[in-house]
Structures are given as C-alpha cells and as structure tokens.
C-alpha positions in Angstrom: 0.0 0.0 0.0 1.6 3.4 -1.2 1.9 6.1 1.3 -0.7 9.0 0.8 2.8 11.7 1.7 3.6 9.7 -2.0 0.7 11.3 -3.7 1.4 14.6 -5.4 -2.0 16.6 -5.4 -3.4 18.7 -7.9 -3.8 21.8 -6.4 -0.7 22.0 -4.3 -0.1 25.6 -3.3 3.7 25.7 -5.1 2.5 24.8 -8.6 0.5 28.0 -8.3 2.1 31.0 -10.0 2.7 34.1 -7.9 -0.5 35.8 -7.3 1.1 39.6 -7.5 2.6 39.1 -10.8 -1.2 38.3 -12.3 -2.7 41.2 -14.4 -7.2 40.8 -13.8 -7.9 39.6 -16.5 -5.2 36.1 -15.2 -6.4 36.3 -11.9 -10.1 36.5 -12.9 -10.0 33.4 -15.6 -8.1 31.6 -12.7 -10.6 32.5 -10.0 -13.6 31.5 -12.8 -12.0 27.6 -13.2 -11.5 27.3 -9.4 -15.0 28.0 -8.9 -15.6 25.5 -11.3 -13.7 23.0 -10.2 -15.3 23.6 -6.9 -19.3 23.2 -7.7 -18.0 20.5 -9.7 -17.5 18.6 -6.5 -15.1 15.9 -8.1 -12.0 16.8 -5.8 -11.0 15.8 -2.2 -11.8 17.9 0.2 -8.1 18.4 1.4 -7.7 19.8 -2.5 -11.0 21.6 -2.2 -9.9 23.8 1.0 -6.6 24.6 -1.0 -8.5 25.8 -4.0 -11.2 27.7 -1.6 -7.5 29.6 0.1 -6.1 30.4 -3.9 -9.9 31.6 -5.1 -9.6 33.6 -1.9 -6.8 35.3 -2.4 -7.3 36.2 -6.1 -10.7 37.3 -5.4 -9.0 40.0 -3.3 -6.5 40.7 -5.9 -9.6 41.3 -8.3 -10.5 43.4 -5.7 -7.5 45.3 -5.6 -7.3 45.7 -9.4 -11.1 47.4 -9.8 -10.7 49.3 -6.6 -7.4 51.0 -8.1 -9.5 51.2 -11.5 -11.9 53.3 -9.5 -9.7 55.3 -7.7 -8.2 56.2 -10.8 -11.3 57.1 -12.1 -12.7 58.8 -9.3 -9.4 61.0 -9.2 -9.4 61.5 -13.2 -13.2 63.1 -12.9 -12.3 65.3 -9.9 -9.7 67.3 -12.1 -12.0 67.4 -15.1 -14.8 68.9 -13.1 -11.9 71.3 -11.2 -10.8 72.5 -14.5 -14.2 73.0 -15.7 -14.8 75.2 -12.7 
C-alpha cells in the first residue's frame, strides 16, 4: 500500500504561480476555473480547501485591481470637473 505523503496533489499551493505578478484579466480566468472545479465537487476535500484559500486570495487581488481602476477614475473626474470650474 503506497503512502498518501507519496501522492502529489493537484492543487498543491507551489505549482500556483505568484498571485502579485497576475494582471485581472489572469487572476479573474483563474478564480472563474476554481469556482468551477469547486461546484463540480469531483475533488477531495483536502484539494477543495486549498482551492477555496487560492480563489480567496485572487478574489481580493480582483479586488484590488477594480478598486485602483476606480480610484483612478474617481481622481481623473475630480480634475475634469476642477478645470471646468
């Protein structure tokens, strides 16, 4: 009988690429097949929890990428309406 330590799983955390260095479009396709993966409910629960951990975090990355879109935004209307004035 084969050790389960022998088993490589499919999600492991390391054979994800580094969240930062994802633009959102990357990090939003990713996020879309994890969800996927997870309704699908074929994977192991230990494999399931990691995916939950890596949707996580690059739902906040999303997050940080349309907040900064905003804020850009937000900031780029301000000095149109101050020049206006």
């Amino acid at each position: 009988m084969a050790a389960k330590d022998d088993e490589t799983p499919i999600s492991k955390t390391a054979d994800f690429p580094d969240i930062t260095n994802l633009t959102y479009e990357q990090a939003r396709d990713e996020l879309i097949s994890i969800v996927a993966q997870l309704e699908g409910g074929q994977i192991g629960l230990e494999d399931s929890m990691t995916l939950w951990q890596r949707g996580e975090a690059l739902a906040t990355h999303c997050n940080t990428w349309l907040d900064g879109a905003e804020a850009k935004l937000t900031t780029g209307s301000e000095s149109k309406l101050t020049e206006q004035s």
